[in-house]
LUMLOVEX-398440 format. One record per residue (C-alpha): residue number from 0; x, y, z; residue in one letter. Coordinates in pm, 1 decimal. Each point is the difference from the previous one (the first is absolute). Example, Ala and Ser with C-alpha at 12.3 -4.5 7.8 and 13.67 -1.06 7.14 Angstrom:
<pts>
PT, vexti, X, Y, Z, seza
PT, 0, 1230.0, -450.0, 780.0, a
PT, 1, 137.0, 344.0, -66.0, s
</pts>
This chain:
<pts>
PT, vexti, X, Y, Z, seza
PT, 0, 6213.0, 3373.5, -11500.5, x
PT, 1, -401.9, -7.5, -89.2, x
PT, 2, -193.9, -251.3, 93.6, x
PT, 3, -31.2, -230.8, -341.6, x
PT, 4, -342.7, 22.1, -239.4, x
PT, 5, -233.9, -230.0, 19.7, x
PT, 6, 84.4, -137.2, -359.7, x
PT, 7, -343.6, -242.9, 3.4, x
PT, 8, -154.8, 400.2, -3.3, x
PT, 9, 124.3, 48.1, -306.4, x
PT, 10, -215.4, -217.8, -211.2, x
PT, 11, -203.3, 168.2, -335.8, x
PT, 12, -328.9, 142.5, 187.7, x
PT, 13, -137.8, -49.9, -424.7, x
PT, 14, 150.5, -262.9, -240.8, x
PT, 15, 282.2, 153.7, -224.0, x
PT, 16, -146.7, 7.8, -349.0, x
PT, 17, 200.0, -85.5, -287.5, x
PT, 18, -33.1, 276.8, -189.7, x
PT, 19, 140.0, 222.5, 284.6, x
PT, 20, 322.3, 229.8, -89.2, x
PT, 21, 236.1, 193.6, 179.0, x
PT, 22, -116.0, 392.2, -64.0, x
PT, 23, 261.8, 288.0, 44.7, x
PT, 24, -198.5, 54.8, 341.4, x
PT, 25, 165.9, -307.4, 158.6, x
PT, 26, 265.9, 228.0, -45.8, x
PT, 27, -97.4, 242.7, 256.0, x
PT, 28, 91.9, -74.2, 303.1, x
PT, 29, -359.1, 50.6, 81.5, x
PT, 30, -340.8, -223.3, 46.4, x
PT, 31, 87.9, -158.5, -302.8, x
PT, 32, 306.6, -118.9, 100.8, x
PT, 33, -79.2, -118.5, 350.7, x
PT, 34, -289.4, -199.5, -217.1, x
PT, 35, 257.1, -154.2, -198.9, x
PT, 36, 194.1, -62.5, 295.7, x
PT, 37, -261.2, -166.2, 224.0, x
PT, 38, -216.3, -183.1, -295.4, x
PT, 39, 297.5, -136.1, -248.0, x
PT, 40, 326.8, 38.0, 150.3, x
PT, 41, 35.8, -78.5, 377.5, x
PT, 42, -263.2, -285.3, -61.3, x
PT, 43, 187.3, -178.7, -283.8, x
PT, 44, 296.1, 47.2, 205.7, x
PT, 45, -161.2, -209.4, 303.6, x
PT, 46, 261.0, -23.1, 332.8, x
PT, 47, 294.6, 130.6, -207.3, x
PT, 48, -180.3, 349.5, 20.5, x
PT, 49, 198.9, 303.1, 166.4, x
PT, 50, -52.6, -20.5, 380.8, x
PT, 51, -120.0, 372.3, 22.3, x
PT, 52, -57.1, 276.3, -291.1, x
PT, 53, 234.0, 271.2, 134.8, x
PT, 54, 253.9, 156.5, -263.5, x
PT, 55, 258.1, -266.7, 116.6, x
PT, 56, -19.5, -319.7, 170.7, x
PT, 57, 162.2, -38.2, 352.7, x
PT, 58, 187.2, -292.1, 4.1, x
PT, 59, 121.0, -190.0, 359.2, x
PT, 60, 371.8, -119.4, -61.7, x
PT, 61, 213.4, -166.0, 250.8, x
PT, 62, 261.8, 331.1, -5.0, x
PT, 63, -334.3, 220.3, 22.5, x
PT, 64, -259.7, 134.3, -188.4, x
PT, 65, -10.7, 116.4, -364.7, x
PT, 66, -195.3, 125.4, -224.3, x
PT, 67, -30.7, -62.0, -422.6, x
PT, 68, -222.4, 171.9, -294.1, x
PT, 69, -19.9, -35.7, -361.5, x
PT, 70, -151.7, 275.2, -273.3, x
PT, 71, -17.8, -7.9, -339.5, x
PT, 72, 20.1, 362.4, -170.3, x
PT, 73, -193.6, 101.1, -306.3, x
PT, 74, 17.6, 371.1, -14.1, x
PT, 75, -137.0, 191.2, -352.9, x
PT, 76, 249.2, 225.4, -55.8, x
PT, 77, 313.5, -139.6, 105.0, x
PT, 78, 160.6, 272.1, 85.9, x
PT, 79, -213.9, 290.5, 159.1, x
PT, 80, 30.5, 329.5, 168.2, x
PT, 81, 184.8, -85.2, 330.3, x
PT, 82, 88.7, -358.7, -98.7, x
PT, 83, -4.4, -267.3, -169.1, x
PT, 84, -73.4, -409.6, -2.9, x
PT, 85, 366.2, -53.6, 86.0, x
PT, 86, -51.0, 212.3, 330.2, x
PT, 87, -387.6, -78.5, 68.7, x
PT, 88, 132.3, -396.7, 49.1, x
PT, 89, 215.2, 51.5, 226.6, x
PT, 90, -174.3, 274.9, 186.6, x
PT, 91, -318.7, -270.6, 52.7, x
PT, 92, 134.5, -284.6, 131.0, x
PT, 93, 251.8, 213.8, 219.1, x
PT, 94, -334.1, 167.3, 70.2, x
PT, 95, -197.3, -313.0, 60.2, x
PT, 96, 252.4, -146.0, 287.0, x
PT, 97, -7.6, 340.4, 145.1, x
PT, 98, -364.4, -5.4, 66.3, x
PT, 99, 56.1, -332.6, 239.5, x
PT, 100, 290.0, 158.0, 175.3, x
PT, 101, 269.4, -164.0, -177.7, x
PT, 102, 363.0, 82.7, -26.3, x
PT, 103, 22.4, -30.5, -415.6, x
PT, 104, 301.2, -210.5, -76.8, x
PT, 105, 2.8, -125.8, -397.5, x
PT, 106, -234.4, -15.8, -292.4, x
PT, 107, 38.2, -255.3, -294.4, x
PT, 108, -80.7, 186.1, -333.0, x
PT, 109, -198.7, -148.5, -299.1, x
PT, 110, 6.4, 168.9, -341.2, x
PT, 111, -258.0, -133.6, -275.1, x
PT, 112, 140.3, 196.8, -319.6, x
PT, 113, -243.1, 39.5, -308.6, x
PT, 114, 183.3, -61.1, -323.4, x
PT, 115, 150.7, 306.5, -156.9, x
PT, 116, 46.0, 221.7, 309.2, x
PT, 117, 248.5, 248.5, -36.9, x
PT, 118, 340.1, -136.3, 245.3, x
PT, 119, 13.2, 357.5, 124.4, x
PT, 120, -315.0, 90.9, 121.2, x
PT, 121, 93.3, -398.5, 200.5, x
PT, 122, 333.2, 167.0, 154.6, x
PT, 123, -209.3, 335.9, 83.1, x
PT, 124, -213.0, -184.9, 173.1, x
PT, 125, 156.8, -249.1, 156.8, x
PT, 126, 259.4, 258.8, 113.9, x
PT, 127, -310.8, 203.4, 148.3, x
PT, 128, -51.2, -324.4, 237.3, x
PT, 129, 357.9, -56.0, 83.5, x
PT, 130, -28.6, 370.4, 143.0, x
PT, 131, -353.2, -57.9, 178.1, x
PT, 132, 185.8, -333.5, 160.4, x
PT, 133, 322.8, 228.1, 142.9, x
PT, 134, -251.8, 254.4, 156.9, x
PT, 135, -210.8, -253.4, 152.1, x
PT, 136, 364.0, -172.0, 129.7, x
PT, 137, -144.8, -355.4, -193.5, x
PT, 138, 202.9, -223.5, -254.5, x
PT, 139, -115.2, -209.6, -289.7, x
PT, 140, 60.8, -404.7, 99.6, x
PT, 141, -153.8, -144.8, -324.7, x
PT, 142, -121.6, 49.2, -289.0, x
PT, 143, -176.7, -128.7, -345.6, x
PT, 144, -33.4, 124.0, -350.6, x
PT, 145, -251.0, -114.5, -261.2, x
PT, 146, -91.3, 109.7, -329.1, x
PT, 147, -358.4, -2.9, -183.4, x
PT, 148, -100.4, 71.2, -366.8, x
PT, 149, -73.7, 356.0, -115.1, x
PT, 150, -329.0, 130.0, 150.9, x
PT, 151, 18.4, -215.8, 267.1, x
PT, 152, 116.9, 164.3, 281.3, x
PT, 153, -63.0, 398.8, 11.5, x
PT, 154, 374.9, -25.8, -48.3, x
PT, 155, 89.3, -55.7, 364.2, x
PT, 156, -165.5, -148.8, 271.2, x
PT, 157, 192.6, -72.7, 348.9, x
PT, 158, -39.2, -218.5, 303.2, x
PT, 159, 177.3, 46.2, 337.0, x
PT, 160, -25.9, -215.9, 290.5, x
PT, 161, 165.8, 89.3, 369.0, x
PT, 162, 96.0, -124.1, 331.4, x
PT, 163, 77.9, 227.1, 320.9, x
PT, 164, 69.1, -53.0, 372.2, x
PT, 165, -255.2, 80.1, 255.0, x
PT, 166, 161.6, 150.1, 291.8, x
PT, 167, -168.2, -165.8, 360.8, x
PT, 168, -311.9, 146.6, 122.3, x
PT, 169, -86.9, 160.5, -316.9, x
PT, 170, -355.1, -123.9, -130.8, x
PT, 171, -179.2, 201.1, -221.3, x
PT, 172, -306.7, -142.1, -196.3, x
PT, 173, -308.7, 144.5, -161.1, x
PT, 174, -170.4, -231.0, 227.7, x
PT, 175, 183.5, 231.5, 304.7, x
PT, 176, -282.1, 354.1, -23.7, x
PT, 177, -95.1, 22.7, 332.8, x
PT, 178, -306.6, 284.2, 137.6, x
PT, 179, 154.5, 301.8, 87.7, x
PT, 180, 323.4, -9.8, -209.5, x
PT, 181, 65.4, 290.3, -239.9, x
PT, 182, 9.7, -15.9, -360.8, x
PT, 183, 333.0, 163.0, -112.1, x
PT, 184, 20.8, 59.1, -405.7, x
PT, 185, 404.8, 100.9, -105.9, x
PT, 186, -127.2, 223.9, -277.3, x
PT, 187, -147.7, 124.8, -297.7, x
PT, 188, -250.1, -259.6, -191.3, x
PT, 189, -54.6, -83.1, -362.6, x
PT, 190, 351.4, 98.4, -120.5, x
PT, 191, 114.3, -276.2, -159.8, x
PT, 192, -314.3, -92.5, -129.8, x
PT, 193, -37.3, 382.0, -209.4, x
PT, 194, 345.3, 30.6, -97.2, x
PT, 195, 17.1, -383.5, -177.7, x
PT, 196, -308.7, 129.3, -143.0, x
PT, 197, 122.5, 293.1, -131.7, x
PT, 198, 294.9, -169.8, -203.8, x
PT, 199, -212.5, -209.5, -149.0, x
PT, 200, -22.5, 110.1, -405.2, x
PT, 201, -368.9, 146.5, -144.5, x
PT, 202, -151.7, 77.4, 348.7, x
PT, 203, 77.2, 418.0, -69.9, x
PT, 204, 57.1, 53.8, 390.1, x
PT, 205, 319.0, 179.8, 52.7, x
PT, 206, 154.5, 5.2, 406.9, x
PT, 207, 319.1, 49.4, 137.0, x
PT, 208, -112.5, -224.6, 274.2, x
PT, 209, 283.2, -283.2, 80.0, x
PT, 210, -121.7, -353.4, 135.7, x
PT, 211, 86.9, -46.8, 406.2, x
PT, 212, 154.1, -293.8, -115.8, x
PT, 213, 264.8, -86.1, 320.6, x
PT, 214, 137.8, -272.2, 242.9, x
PT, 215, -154.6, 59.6, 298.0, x
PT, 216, 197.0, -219.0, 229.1, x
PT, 217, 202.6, 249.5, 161.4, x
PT, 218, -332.8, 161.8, 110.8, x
PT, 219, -176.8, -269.7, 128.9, x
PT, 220, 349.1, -37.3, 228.6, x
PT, 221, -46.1, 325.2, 113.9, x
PT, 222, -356.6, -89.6, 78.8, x
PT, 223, 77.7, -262.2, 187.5, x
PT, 224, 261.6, 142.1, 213.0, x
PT, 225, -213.6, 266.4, 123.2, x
PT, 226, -308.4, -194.2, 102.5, x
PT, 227, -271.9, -281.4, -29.7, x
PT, 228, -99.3, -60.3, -335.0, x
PT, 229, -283.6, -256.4, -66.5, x
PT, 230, -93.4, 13.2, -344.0, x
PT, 231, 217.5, 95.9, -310.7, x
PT, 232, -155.3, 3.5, -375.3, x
PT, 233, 180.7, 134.0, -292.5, x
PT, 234, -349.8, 102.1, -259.6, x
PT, 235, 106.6, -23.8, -325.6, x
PT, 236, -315.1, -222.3, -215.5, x
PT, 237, -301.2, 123.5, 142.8, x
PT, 238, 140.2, 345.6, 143.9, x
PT, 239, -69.4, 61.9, 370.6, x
PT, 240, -316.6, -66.2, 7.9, x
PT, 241, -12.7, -359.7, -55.0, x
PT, 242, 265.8, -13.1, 210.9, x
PT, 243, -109.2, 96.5, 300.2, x
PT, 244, -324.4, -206.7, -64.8, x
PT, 245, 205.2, -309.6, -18.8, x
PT, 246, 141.7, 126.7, 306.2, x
PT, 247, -344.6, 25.7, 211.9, x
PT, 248, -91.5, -330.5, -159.3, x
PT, 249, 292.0, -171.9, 86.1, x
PT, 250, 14.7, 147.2, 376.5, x
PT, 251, -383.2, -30.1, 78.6, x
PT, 252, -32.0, 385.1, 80.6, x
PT, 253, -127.4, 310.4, -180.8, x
PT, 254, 182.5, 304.9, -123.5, x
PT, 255, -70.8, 404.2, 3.4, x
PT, 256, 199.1, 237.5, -225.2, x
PT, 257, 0.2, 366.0, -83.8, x
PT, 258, -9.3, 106.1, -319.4, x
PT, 259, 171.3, 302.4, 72.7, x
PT, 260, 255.6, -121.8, 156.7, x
PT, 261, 186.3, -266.4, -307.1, x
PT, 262, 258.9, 199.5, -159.1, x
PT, 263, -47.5, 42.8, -399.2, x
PT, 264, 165.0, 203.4, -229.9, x
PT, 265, -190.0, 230.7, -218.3, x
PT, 266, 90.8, -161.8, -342.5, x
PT, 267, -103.4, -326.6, 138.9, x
PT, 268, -345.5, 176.8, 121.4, x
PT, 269, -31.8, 223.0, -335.9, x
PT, 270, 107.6, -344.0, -160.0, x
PT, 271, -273.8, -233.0, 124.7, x
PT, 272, -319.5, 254.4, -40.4, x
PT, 273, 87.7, 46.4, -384.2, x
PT, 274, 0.1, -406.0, -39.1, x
PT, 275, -276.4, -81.3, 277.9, x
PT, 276, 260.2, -170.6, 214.2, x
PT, 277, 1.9, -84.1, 354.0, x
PT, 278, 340.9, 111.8, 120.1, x
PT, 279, -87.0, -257.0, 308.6, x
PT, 280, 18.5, -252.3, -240.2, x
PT, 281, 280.4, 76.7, -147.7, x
PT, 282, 307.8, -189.1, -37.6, x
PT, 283, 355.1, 118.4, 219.0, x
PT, 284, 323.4, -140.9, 2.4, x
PT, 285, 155.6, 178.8, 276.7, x
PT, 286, -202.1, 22.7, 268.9, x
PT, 287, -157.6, -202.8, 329.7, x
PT, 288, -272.6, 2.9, 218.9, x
PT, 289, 63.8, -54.3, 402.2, x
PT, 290, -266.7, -81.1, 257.8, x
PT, 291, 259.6, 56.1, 321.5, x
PT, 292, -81.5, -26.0, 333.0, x
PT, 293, -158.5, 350.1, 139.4, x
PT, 294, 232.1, 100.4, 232.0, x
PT, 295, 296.9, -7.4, -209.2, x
PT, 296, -153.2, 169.5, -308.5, x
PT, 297, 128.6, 301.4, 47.7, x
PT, 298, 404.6, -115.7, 19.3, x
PT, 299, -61.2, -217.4, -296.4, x
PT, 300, -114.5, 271.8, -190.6, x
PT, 301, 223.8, 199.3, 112.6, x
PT, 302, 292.4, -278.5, -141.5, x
PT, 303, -179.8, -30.3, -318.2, x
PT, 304, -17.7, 340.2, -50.0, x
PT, 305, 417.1, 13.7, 65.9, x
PT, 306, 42.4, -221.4, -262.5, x
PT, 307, -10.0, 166.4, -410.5, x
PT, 308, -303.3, -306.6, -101.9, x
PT, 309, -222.9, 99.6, 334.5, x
PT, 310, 44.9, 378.8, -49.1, x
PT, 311, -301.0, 57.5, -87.5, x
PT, 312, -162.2, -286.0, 268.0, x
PT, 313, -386.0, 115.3, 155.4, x
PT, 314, -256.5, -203.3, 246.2, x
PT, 315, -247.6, -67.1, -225.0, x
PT, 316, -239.6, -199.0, 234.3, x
PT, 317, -75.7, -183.2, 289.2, x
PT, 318, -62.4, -395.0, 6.2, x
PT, 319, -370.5, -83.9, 252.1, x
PT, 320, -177.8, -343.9, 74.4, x
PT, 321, -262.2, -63.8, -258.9, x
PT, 322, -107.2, -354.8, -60.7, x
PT, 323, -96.2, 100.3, -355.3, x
PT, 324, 393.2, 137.5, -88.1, x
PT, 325, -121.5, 252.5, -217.9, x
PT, 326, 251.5, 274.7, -77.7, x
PT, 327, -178.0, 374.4, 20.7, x
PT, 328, 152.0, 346.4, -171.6, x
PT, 329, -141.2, 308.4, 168.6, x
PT, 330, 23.1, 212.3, -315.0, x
PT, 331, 118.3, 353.9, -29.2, x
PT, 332, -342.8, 136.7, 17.3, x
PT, 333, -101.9, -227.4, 259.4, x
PT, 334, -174.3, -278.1, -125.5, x
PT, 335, 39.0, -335.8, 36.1, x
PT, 336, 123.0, -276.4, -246.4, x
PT, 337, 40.7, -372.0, 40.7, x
PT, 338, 317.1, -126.6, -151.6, x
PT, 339, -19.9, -326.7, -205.6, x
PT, 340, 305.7, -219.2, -230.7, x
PT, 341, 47.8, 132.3, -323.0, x
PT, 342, -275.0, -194.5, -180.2, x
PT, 343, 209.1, -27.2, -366.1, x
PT, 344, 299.7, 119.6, -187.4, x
PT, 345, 61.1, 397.8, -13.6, x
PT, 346, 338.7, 26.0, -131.4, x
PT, 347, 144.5, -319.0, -150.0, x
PT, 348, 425.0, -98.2, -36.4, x
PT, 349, 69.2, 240.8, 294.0, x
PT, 350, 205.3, -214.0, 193.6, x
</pts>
């Protein structure tokens, strides 16, 4: 478990104004959101704060360790090439206990219904996640239900929260990046992020790109039978970009990546350099970033590669002291780029 924040850190380095408001960036999973986090949120929140900002918290029980999340879902369309909301809940928080190791065991499920939603597109849906929970081997344990006036709502929004086991000796933390490890990537980037995009009504961009949107518990297993993982992230907000930043930041170390090396599919590519898009910021729903310990990067890989949601699985980069944690992309042509957070919002409801 990480050592806890200093929570007197986290006090407003400028006085909140009144006439601040939350802006669709705060949304992002980005520097706007770690703002939010770190000037309203974990402040006003005092010594009740979460202990460490990994996708789950790691929690010491007297039977052993386990691990719980909570998401809220807010996905514009509902149902999208390769998915839907229904399967997107489940998939994150089964996602989200992954990324710590954890053996998912239940999720509760929260529905908040806007007035005059149609009852089928509900059972479609919800059917959609009772499928996502059988493939990730999960159940539902609770649930709730509430319903909100017309217009209030963007007809369904869903929250799922999750516990897991942690089996012994498994400790995996973005804090865990260590010099020397290798960056392992299971796939194509930006999927998810084009094909929601795509389905959405008046944009005229046409794909047959499908989201990655998948549990990806049975892959970290495999992972983790086959060697020394240190660091797991699943980068959905923010693409992988600002997730391996928070990754160097959280470690203390710096990063190096190859361009030419992250997987991307050419509809994704053709995609982002019509709309001036970063596919590295991105959103994905299916895929994780490793930093694994050197000398077992090549059997992990190989594992990953074994299993159908690591098929396409590359070394992207190589993790290196550097007191300033900056996170460098050797570009195709062979320049060099520094790496920040995604400053603001790029593609809102996508998740």
């Amino acid at each position: 478990m990480s050592n806890p924040p200093n929570f007197e850190s986290f006090s407003c380095p400028t006085p909140l104004h009144p006439g601040e408001r939350i802006v669709l960036g705060h949304g992002s999973g980005g520097r706007l959101s770690r703002d939010l986090l770190e000037r309203v949120i974990l402040p006003a929140l005092g010594d009740t704060a979460p202990r460490s900002l990994d996708d789950s918290a790691v929690v010491e029980l007297a039977a052993g360790r386990a691990a719980f999340t909570t998401d809220s879902h807010v996905v514009r369309p509902l149902e999208f090439p390769g998915g839907d909301i229904g399967r997107l809940a489940v998939c994150g928080s089964v996602n989200d206990l992954a990324m710590v190791g954890a053996e998912p065991i239940a999720l509760s499920l929260g529905c908040i219904l806007e007035e005059g939603f149609p009852l089928e597109t509900l059972s479609r849906i919800l059917s959609s996640a009772r499928d996502a929970a059988h493939e990730a081997g999960v159940f539902f344990a609770a649930g709730d239900t509430k319903v909100v006036e017309r217009g209030k709502a963007d007809g369904l929004f869903l929250n799922t929260s999750g516990v897991g086991r942690l089996p012994p000796g498994v400790r995996i933390s973005g804090a865990g990046a260590k010099p020397g490890d290798v960056v392992i990537l299971s796939g194509t980037i930006g999927d998810h992020g084009i094909a929601v995009l795509s389905a959405r009504e008046g944009l005229g961009f046409e794909t047959d790109l499908k989201s990655d949107l998948a549990p990806l518990n049975g892959l970290v297993a495999a992972m983790l039978a086959a060697g020394d993982v240190h660091v797991l992230r699943d980068p959905t907000r923010g693409g992988l970009a600002t997730t391996l930043v928070e990754i160097a930041s959280q470690s203390g170390v710096g990063i190096d990546l190859e361009e030419g090396t992250i997987p991307l599919h050419g509809p994704v590519r053709a995609a982002c350099e019509m709309l001036g898009f970063d596919p590295l910021y991105v959103a994905n729903e299916g895929k994780l970033a490793a930093c694994v310990a050197e000398s077992d990067a090549e059997k992990i890989l190989a594992a990953m590669r074994a299993h159908p949601y690591g098929a396409e699985a590359a070394i992207i980069g190589r993790v290196r002291e550097d007191p300033r944690h900056r996170v460098r992309l050797r570009t195709a042509i062979g320049g060099k780029r520094i790496l920040d957070m995604l400053p603001g919002e790029m593609l809102p409801r996508i998740c």
